[in-house]
C-alpha positions as CSV (number, residue, x, y, z in Angstrom):
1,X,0.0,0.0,0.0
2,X,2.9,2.6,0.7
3,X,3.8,3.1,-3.5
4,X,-0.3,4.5,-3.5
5,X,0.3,6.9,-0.5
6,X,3.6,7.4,-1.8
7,X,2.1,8.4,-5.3
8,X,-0.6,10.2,-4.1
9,X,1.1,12.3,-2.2
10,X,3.5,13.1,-4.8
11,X,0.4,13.4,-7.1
12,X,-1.6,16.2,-5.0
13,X,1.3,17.4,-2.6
14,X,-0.7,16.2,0.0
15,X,-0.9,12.8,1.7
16,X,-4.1,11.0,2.0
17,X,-5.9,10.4,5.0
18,X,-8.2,8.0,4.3
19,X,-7.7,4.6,2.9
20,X,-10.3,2.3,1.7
21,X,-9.7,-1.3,0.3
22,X,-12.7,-1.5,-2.2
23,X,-14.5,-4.7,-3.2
24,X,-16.9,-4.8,-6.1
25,X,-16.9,-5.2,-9.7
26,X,-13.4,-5.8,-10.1
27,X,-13.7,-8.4,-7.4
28,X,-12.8,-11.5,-9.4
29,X,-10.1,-9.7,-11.9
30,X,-7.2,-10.4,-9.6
31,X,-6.1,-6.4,-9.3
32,X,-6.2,-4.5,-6.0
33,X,-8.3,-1.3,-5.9
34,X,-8.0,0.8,-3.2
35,X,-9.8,4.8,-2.5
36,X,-7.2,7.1,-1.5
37,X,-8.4,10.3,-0.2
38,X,-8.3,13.7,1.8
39,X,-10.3,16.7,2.3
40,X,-9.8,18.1,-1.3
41,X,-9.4,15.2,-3.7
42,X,-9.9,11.0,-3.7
43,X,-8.4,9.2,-6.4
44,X,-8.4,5.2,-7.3
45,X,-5.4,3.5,-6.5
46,X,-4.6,-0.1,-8.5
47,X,-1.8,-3.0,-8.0
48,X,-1.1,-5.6,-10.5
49,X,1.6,-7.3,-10.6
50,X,0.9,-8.6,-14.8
51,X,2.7,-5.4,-16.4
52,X,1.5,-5.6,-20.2
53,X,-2.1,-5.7,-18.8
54,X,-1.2,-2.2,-16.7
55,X,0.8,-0.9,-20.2
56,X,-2.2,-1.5,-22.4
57,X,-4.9,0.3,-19.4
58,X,-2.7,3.3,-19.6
59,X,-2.0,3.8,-23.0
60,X,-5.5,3.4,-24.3
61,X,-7.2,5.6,-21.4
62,X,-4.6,8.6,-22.1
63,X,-5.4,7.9,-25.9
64,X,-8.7,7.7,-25.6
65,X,-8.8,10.6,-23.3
66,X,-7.2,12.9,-25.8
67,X,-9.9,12.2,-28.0
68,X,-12.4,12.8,-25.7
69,X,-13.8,9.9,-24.7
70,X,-15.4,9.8,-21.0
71,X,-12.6,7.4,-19.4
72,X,-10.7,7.8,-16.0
73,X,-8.1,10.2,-16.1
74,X,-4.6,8.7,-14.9
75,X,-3.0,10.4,-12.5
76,X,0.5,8.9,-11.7
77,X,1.7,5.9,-12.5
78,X,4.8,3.0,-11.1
79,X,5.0,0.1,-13.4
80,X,8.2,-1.1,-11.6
81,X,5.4,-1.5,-8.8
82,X,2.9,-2.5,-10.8
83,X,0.7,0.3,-9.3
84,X,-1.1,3.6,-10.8
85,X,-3.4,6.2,-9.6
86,X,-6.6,7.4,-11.5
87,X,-9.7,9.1,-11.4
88,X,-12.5,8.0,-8.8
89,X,-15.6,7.7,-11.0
90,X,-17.9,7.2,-7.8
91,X,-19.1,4.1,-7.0
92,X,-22.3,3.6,-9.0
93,X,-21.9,1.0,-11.8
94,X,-24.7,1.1,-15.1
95,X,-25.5,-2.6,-13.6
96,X,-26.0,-0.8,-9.9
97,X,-28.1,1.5,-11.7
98,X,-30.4,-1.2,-13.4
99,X,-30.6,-3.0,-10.0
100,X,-31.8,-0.1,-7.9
101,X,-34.5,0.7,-11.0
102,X,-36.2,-2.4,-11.8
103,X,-38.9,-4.5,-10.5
104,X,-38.5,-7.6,-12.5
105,X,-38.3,-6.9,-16.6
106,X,-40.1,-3.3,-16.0
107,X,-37.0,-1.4,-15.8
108,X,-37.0,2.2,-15.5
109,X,-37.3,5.2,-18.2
110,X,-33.6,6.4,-16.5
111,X,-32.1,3.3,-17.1
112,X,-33.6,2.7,-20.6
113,X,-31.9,6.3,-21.3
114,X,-28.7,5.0,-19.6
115,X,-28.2,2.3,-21.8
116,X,-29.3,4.8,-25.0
117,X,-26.3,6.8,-24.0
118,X,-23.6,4.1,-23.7
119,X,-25.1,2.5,-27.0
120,X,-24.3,5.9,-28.8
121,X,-20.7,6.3,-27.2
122,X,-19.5,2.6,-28.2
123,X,-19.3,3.4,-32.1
124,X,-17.0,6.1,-30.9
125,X,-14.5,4.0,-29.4
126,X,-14.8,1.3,-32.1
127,X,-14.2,3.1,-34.7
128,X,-14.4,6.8,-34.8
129,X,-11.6,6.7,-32.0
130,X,-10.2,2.7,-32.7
131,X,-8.8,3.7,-36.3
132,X,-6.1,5.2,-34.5
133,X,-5.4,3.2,-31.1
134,X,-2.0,1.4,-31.0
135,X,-2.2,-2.2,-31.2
136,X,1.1,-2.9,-30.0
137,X,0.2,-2.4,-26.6
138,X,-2.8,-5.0,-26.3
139,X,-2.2,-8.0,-24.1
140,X,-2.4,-10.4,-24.6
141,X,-3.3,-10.4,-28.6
142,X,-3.5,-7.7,-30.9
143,X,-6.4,-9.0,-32.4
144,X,-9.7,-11.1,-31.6
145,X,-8.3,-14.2,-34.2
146,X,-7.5,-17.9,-34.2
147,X,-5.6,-18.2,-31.3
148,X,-8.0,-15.7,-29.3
149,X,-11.5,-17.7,-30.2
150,X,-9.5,-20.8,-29.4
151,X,-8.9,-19.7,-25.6
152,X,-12.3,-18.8,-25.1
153,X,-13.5,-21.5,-26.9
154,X,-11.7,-24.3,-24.3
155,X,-12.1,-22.2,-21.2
156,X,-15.9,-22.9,-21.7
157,X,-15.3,-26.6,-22.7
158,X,-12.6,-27.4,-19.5
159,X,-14.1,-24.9,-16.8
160,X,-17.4,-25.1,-17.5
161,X,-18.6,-27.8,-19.7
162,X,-16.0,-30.3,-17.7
163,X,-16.6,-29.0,-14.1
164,X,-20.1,-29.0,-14.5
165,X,-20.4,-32.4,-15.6
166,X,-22.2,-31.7,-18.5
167,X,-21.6,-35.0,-21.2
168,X,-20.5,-33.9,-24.5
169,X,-17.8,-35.7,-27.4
170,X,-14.8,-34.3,-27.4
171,X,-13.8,-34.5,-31.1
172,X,-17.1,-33.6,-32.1
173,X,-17.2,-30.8,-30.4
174,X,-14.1,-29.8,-31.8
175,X,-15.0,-30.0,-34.9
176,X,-17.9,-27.5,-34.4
177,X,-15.3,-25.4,-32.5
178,X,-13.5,-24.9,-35.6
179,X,-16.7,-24.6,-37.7
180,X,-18.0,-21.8,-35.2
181,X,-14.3,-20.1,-35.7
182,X,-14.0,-20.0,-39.3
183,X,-17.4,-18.4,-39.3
184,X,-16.3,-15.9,-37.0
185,X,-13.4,-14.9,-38.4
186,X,-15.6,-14.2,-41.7
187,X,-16.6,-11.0,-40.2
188,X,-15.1,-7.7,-41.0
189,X,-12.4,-7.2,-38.2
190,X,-10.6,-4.1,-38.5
191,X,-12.2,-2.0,-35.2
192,X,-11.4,-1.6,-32.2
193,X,-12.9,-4.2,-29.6
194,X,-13.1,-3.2,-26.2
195,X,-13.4,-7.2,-25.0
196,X,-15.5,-6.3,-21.6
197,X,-17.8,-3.7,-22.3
198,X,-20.7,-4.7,-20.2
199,X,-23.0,-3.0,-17.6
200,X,-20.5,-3.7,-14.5
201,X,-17.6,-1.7,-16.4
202,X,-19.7,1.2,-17.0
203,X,-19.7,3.9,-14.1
204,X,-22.5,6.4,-14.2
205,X,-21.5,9.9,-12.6
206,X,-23.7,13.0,-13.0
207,X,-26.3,11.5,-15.2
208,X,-23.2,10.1,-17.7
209,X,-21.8,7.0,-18.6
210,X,-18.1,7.0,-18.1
211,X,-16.3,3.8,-19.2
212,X,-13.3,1.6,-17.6
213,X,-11.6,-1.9,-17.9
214,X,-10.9,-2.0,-21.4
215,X,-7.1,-3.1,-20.7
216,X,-8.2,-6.3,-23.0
217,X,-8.7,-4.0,-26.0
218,X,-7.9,-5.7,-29.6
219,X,-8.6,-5.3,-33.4
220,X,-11.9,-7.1,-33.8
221,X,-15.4,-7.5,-35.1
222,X,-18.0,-4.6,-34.7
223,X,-20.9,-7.6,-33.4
224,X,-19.4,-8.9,-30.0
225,X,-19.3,-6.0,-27.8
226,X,-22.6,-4.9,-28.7
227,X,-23.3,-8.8,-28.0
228,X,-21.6,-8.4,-24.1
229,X,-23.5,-5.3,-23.1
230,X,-27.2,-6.8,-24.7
231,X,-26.3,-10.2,-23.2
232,X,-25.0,-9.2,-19.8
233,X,-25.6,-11.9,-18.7
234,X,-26.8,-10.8,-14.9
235,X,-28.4,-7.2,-16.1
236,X,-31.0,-9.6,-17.7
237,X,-32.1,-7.2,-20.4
238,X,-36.1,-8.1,-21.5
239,X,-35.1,-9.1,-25.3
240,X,-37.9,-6.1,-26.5
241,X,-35.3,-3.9,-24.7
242,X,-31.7,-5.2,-26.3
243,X,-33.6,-5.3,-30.1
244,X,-34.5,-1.9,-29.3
245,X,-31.1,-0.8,-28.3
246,X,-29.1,-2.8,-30.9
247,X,-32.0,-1.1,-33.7
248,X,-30.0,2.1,-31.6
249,X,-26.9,1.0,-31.9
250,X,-27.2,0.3,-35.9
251,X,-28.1,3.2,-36.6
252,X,-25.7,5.6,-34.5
253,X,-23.0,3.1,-36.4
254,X,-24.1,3.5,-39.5
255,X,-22.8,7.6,-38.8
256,X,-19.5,6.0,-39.0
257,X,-19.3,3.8,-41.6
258,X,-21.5,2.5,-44.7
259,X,-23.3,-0.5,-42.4
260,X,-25.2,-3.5,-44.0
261,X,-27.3,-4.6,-41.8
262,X,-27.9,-7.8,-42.9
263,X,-24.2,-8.5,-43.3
264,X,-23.6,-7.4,-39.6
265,X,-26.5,-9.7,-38.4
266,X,-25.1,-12.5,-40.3
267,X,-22.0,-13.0,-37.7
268,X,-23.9,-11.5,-34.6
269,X,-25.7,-14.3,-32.9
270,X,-22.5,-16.1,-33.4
271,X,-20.9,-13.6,-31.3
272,X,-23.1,-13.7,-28.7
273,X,-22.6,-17.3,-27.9
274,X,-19.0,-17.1,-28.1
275,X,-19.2,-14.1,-26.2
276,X,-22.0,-16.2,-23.9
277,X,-19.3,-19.0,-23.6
278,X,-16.6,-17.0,-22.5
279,X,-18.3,-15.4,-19.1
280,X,-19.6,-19.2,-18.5
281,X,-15.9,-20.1,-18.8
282,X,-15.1,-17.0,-16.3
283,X,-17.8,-18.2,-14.2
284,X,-16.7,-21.7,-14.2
285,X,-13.3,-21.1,-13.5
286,X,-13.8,-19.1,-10.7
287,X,-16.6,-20.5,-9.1
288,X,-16.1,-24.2,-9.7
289,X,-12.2,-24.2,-10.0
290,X,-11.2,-21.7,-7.5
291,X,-14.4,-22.4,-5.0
292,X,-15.2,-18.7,-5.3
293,X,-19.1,-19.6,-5.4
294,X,-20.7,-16.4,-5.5
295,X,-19.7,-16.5,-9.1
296,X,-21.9,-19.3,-9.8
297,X,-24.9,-17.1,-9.3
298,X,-24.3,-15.5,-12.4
299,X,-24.9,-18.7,-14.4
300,X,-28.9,-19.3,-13.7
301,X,-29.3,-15.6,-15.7
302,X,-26.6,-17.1,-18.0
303,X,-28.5,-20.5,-18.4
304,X,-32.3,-18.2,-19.0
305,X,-30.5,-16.1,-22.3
306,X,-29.0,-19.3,-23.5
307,X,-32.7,-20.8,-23.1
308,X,-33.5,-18.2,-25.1
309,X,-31.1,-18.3,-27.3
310,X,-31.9,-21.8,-28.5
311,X,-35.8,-20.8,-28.9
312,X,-35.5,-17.8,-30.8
313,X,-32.1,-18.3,-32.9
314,X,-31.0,-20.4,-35.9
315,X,-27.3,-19.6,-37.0
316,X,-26.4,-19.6,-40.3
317,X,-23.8,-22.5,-40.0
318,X,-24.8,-26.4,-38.0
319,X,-23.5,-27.1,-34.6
320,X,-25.0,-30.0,-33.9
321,X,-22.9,-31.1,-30.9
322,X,-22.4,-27.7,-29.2
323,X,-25.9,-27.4,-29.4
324,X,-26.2,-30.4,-27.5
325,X,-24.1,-29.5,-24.8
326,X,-26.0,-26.3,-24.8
327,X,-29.4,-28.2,-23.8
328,X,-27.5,-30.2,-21.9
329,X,-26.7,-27.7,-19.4
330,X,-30.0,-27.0,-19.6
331,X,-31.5,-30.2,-18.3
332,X,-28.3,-30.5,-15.8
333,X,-29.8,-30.6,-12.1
334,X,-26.1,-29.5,-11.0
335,X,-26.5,-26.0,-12.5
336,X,-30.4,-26.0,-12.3
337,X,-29.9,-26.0,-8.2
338,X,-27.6,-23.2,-8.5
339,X,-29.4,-20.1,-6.6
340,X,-29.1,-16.8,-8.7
341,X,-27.9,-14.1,-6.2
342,X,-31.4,-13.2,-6.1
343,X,-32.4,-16.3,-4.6
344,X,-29.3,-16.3,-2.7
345,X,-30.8,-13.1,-0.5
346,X,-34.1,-14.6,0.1
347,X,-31.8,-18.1,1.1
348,X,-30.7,-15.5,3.9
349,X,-33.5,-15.6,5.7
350,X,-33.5,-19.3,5.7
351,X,-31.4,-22.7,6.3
352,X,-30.0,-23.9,3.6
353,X,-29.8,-27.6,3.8
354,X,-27.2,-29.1,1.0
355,X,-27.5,-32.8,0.6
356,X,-25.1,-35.1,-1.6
357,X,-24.6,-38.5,-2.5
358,X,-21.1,-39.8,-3.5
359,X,-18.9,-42.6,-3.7
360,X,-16.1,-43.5,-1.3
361,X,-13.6,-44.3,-4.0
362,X,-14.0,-40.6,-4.9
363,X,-13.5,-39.3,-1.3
364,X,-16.0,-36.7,0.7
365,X,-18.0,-34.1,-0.9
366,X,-16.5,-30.1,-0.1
367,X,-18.4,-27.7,1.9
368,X,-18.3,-25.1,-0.6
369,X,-20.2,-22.5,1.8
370,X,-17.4,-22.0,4.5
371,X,-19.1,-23.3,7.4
372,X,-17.4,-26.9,7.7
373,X,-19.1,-29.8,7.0
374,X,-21.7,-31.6,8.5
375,X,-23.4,-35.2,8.4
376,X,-22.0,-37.9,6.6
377,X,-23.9,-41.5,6.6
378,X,-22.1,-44.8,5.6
379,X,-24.9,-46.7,3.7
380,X,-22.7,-49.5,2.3
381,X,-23.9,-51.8,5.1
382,X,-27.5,-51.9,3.3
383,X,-28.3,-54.5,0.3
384,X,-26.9,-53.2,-2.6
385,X,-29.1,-53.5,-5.8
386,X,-25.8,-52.6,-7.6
387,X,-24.9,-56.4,-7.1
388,X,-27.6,-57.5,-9.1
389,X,-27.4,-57.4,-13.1
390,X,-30.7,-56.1,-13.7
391,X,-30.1,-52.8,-11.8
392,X,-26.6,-51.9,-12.8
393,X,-27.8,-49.6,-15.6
394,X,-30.2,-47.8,-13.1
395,X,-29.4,-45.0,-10.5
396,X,-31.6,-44.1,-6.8
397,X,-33.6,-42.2,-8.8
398,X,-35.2,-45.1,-11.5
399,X,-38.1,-46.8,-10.1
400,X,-36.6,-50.3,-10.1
401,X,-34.2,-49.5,-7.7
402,X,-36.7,-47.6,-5.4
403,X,-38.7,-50.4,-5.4
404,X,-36.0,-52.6,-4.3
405,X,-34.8,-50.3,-1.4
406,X,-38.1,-49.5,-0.3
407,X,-38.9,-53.2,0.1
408,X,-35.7,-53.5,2.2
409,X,-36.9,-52.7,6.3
410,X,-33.0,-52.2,6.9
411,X,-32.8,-49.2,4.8
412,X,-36.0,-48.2,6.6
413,X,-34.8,-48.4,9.9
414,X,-31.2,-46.7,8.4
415,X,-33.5,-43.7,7.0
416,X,-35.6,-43.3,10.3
417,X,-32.0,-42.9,12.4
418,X,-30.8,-40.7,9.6
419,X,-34.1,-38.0,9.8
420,X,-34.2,-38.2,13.6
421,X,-30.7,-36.8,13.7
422,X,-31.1,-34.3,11.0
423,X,-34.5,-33.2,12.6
424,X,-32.9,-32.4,15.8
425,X,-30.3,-30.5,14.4
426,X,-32.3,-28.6,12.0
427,X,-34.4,-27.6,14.9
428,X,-31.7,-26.3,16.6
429,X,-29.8,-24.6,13.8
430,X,-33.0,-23.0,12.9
431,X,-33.2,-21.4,16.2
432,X,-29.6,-20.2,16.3
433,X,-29.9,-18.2,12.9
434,X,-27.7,-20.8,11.5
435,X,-27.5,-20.4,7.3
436,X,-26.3,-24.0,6.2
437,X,-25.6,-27.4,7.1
438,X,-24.1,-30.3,4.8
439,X,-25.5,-33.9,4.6
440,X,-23.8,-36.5,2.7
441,X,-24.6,-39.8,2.2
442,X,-21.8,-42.9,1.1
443,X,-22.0,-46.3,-0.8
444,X,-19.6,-48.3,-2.9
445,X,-20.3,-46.7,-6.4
446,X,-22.4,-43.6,-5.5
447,X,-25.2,-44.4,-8.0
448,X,-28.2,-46.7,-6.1
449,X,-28.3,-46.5,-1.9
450,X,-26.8,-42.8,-1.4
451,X,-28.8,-41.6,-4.0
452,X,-32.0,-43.1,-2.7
453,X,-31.2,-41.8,0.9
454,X,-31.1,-38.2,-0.6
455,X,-33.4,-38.3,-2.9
456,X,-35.6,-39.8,0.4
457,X,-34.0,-37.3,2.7
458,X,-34.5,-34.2,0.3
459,X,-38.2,-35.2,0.4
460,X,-38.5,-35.2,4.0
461,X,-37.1,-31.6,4.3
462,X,-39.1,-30.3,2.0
463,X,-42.1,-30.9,3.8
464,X,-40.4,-28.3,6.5
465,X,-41.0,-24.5,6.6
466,X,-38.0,-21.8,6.9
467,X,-35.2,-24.9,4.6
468,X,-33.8,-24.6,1.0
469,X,-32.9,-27.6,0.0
470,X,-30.5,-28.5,-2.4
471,X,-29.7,-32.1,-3.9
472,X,-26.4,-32.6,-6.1
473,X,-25.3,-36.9,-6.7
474,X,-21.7,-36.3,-7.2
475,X,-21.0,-39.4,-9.2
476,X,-23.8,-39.4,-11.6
477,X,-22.7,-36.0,-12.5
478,X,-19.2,-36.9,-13.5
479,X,-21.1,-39.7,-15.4
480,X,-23.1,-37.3,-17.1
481,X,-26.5,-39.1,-15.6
């Protein structure tokens, strides 16, 4: 922290008396932000330690401020540190602004203006001001090609797609991949791309949209940066509301350049899937991979516009096996008992009550929610249907297998000790405010007695007031069951 008092100091010969660490909407980029402040000036103070990521921030917000673009102006800088000082923009983010003036998909006449404006500045920075930005500097590509798609392309496949345990065939997804990137690459790429421009890297200061993290700037296609702002994944724009703002954008573009509309919308529903697949693979990766869950709330608003997506969109090239995947994350119960961070508030007010079923040769689930565990029941002393031919291809969840179980008054008697013990606790986590507690249940193979037993379990609970439960069979995930 002493090179940003040090700087700021030098900055505004005067040293700053207050020092805030912010969290926020830069939260999962791996920088530092910290407010820096005294009684006549606050400023933003960054650490970073990658220094072609700071290089290409500085030089394109002092470019792009010459030209009068409404960016943060930089203040003083120590790459040797990997630390700068900029503008404070405030703290109210366009996505902040939605959130406060909404109620559901009405959103409010404000907001609706809002977005008007930062549609009308973004042909501005793509090309009116992009024609003359310096390329050199981008980190890490110059431009949004080959190598670029390919990155995004297999952070969705291995940190989401993988993770998730959604099925899909590796080659044949591949081969769409490729399909998906030729086609992409068919678009006219010679503006500037600003790679993130979506409603959480917009600030909005004195009624105006002022614009940050574009230290991923390229050469690219016109279509995907429209795409991440209309597809924001967790603004959730109503889809009357991002046709009307692309119809916006189209035409404030088409001051620019000669625009053929039907030429742009050729490549842009393609863009908005790749675009789509590389903030799953951002969400994946750091809530799956790094166990940084409040991530994952992002992907139920993700999961609705692909939903939509698929209703409402052929593109002009088949992917038959991405598309697969696709509704294959739809139909997967891992990601459909993912709480939005909507329904993570209301789960506030309530216990949470996480049940799994595993198998021993894979080790114990993770508590995931910081508080450290809590049952685990050893069911491989019950039969075990899985010894049997005719219910090997079955799970807990396939009637044959109930059947069998339920017949069996061991399993009864196992299920009665299990939801006396879990009652009491409930009971007395409930009263304590308590916000989660873990139940796991074990067998050989993870696919017919611990699945029964929280399928069975889940039912109970949810006969309860004041619990959210959630159900997630570790093994038949990774088996794509």
């Amino acid at each position: 922290m002493d090179v940003l008092t040090k700087l700021f100091e030098e900055r505004f010969r005067s040293p700053a008396d207050h020092v805030q660490v912010l969290q926020g909407h830069l939260s999962g980029s791996g920088r530092k932000l910290v407010r820096l402040a005294n009684g006549k000036v606050s400023a933003i103070g960054v650490l970073y330690n990658i220094r072609e990521e700071n290089v290409a921030f500085l030089e394109f917000s002092r470019y792009f401020r010459r030209h009068g673009l409404p960016v943060p102006e930089i203040y003083a800088e120590d790459l040797s540190q990997g630390a700068y000082l900029e503008e404070d923009l405030g703290d109210t983010t366009l996505y902040e602004f939605l959130s406060a003036n909404r109620a559901g998909q009405n959103i409010a006449p404000p907001v609706i203006e809002a977005y008007r404006n930062v549609v009308a500045v973004l042909p501005r920075f793509q090309v009116e001001v992009g024609r003359g930005v310096n390329y050199k500097a981008s980190y890490p590509r110059a431009s949004f090609d080959r190598q670029s798609i390919t990155w995004d392309l297999n952070y969705f496949k291995y940190y989401f797609l993988r993770l998730a345990g959604v099925p899909f065939n590796e080659q044949a997804l591949e081969d769409d991949f490729g399909g998906l990137t030729e086609f992409l690459l068919k678009a006219d790429r010679h503006y500037f791309l600003y790679r993130d421009f979506q409603s959480r890297n917009v600030m909005w200061r004195d009624a105006s949209p002022w614009f940050i993290d574009y230290q991923g700037g390229r050469k690219g296609a016109l279509q995907y940066d429209i795409a991440s702002l209309l597809f924001d994944a967790k603004a959730d724009l109503p889809p009357q509301l991002r046709q009307r703002l692309l119809d916006e954008y189209l035409t404030r573009l088409s001051d620019f350049i000669p625009l053929e509309r039907d030429a742009f919308m050729r490549h842009y529903y393609a863009y908005v899937y790749v675009r789509l697949m590389q903030a799953l693979g951002a969400y994946g990766f750091r809530g799956f991979y790094e166990q940084k869950t409040h991530f994952l709330q992002s992907v139920p608003y993700a999961l609705k516009t692909l939903h939509w997506l698929l209703e409402h969109v052929e593109l002009p090239i088949a992917l038959p096996t991405l598309m697969d995947a696709f509704r294959g994350m739809l139909n997967s119960e891992k990601l459909q008992a993912l709480p939005s961070d909507a329904e993570s508030v209301s789960e506030t007010k309530h216990l949470t009550v996480r049940i799994f079923s595993f198998s021993f040769h894979r080790g114990l689930p993770k508590d995931e929610t910081g508080h450290g565990g809590g049952f685990v029941f050893d069911a491989r002393s019950l039969p075990n249907p899985g010894r049997e031919e005719r219910y090997k291809p079955f799970t807990g969840k396939d009637a044959p297998v109930i059947d069998y179980l339920s017949r069996q008054q061991s399993v009864h008697q196992f299920l009665a000790g299990v939801t006396s013990l879990v009652d009491s606790s409930l009971s007395n986590y409930q009263s304590r405010g308590f916000k989660n507690l873990m139940v796991s249940f074990g067998c050989t193979g993870g696919q017919h007695r611990s699945v029964y037993l929280a399928e069975e379990l889940a039912k109970h609970l949810r006969a309860r007031n004041g619990l959210h439960v959630v159900v997630r069979h570790l093994e038949l995930e990774k088996q794509g069951k």
